[in-house]
N, C-alpha and C positions, 0 to 999 in steps of 0.2 A: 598800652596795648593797642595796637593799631589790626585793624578788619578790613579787607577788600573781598568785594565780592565779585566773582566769577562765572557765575550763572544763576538765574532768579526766577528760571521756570518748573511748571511742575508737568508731569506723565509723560511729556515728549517734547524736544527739541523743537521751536519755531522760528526760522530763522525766515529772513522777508523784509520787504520796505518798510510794512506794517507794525513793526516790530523791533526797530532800530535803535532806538531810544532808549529802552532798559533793556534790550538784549534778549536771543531768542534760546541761550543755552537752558542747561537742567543744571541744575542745585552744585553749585562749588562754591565755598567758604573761607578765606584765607586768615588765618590768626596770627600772626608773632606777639606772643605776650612779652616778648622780649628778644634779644641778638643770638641767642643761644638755641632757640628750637622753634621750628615750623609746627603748626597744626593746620589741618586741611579737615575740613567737617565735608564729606561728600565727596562724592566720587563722577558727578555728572560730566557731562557735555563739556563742561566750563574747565574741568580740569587740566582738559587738552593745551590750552593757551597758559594754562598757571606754567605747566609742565615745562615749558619751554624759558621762563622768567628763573625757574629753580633747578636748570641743566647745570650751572656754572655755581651754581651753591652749595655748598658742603655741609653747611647746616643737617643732622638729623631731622627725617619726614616723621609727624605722627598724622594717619589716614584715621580720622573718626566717624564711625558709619552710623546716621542717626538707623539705616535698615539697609535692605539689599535688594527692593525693588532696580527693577530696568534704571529710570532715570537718576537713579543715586548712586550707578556705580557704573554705568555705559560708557563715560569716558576712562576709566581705567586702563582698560589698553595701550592708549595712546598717549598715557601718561611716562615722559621721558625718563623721568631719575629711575623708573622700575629696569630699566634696559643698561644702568651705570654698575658698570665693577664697582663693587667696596662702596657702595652705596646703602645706607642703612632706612629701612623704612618699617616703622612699626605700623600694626591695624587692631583698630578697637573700635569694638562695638559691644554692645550690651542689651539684654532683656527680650533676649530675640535665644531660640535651639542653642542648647550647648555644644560649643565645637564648631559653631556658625562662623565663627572670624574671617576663616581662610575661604569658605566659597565665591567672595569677591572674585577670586581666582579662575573659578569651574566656568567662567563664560568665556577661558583663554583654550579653547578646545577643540580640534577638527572636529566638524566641520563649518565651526564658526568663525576660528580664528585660526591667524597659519603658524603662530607662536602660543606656545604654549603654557600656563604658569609655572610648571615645572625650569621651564628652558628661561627666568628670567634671572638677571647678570647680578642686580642688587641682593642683599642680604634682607628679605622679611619675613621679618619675627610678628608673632601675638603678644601684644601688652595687655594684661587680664586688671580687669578691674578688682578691686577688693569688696568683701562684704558686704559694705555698704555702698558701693556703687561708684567707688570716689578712686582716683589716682592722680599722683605727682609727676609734673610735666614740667622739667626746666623749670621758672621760677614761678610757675602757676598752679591752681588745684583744679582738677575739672572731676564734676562729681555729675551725675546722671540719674534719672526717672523715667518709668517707663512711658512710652506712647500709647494714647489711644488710636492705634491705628492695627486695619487685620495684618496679622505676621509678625505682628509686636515690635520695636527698639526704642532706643535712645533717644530722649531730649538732654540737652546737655548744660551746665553753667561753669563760668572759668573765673576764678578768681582771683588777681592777683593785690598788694598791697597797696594799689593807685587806682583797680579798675574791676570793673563786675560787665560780665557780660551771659545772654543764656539766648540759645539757639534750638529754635522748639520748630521744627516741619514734619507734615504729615502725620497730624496731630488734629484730632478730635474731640474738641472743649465738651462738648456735649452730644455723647453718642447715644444711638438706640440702643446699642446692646449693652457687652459687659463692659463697666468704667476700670481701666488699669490706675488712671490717675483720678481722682476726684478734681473739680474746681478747684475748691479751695485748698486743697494741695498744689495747684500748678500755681495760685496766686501767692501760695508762698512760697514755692521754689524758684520766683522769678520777683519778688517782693526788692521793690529798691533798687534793681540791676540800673547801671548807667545806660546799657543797650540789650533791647529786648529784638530778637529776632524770631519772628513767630509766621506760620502756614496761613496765610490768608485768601484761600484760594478762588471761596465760590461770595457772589452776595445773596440778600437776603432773598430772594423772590426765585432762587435756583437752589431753595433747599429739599424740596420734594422730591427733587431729580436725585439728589447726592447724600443722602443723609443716610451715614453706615459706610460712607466710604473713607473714612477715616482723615477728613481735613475740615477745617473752621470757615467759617462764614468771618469775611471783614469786619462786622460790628461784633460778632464775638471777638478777636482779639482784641481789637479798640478797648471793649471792655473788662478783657483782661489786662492789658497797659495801664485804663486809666485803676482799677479796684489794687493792683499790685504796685502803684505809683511810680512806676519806673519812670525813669530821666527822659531819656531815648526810646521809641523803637521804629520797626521796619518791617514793614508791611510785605511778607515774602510767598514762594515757590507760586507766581502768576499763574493763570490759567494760559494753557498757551494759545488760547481763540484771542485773547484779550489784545486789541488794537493801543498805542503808544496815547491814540486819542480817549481812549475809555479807559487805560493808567490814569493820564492825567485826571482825568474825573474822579477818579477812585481818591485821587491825593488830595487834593479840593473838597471832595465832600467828607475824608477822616480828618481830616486838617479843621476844619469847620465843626467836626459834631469834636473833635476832642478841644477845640479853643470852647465850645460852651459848655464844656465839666470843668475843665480845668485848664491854668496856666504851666501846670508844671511838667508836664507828656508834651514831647516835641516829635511828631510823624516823619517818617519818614517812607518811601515805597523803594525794592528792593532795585537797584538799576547796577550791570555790570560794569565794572572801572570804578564804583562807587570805594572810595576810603572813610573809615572814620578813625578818628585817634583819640582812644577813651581815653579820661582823668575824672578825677573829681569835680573838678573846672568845668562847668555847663558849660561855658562859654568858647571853649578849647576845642570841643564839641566839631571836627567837621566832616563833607562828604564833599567828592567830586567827582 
């Protein structure tokens, strides 16, 4: 199963000199669990450029919407295979209004945009999850829980017969108000994964300011990586103030407190262009 990421910020687009390095898009995901289907987790900024890599691909799109805030679905538009005759693109999302799927669509609208989702050339359909949260994708399973964040959705995990992977943004390990997930419900919906992809947005000494706005502090996730023992993770949706020079600090000092719990949690921070190619194999393990 191989992962490229496409945008790695959170609330709004930061693009700048400042900011070159991991990239200043919003939230895009790219998954082929295999040669047969595309999954795209998000709809941000970053889609724009996927869009263009998956013009000439015939592969079936699945669009999975962890929510339908601004910066999770703002590059949709500009997203090409939506504008391809005989182009198949499903959308799923979860734990958020019923009948919510297709509003992705409601921001293609005079007098915001001059196309409208009606008027688009691809064929999209809703793929609905089943009862228990879970659907079959090509040769993967992707099953989901909800978020603690306001407006509700999706954290999601894929798994297939070589590889585990779980992609958790805008997500609040511990909120003030009501908990959709418990703790140690998210430490065993992500327990073991090869690659943890998880909201790391604010640190600890800016929690005053943000706390109830439904995203995690960097040492919580750390400590959800290291209590759920995952392989891998990646430290994702940046604050979009945060300078390429104050990433790197971020990666140096998780890199650091997780080498003093443990050897088996290898950090990562989330940067665009980044690939990794899960197995079982740690050592198969890459990014670039």
């Amino acid at each position: 199963m191989k992962v490229t990421f496409y945008g790695v910020r959170g609330s709004i687009a930061a693009p700048g000199r400042d900011t070159v390095k991991y990239g200043g898009n919003t939230s895009c995901l790219l998954v082929e669990p295999d040669d047969e289907v595309v999954l795209i987790f998000d709809a941000g900024t970053g889609i724009r450029e996927l869009g263009k890599l998956l013009e000439s691909d015939s592969r079936d799109i699945y669009l999975l919407f962890s929510h339908h805030h601004w910066d999770h679905i703002q590059g949709l538009p500009f997203f090409k295979p939506i504008y391809q005759q005989g182009r198949t693109i499903y959308l799923l999302s979860n734990y958020m209004d019923k009948g919510s799927e297709t509003t992705v669509l409601d921001q293609m609208i005079d007098p915001h945009f001059p196309i409208t989702g009606a008027e688009l050339l691809a064929n999209i359909e809703v793929l609905p999850f089943d009862e228990r949260g879970a659907v079959k994708i090509g040769s993967a399973r992707v099953s989901s829980i909800p978020l603690n964040h306001p407006g509700g959705g999706s954290a999601y995990h894929v798994e297939r017969a070589n590889s585990t992977l779980a992609y958790i943004t805008d997500n609040e390990l511990s909120p003030p108000g009501e908990v959709k997930t418990s703790y140690a419900e998210w430490v065993e919906f992500v327990r073991g994964v090869d690659l943890l992809i998880h909201d790391a947005m604010y640190l600890d000494k800016e929690l005053p300011q943000i706390h109830g706005w439904g995203h995690s502090l960097i040492s919580q996730a750390l400590q959800l990586g290291l209590d759920a023992e995952v392989k891998h993770m990646v430290l994702f949706h940046h604050d979009p103030s945060r300078t390429d020079l104050q990433l790197d600090q971020i990666l140096a000092d998780s890199r650091e407190w997780m080498a003093q719990h443990t050897e088996n949690t290898e950090v990562f921070l989330a940067a665009e262009g980044d690939s990794y190619q899960l197995t079982r194999s740690k050592s198969q393990i890459r990014s670039k």
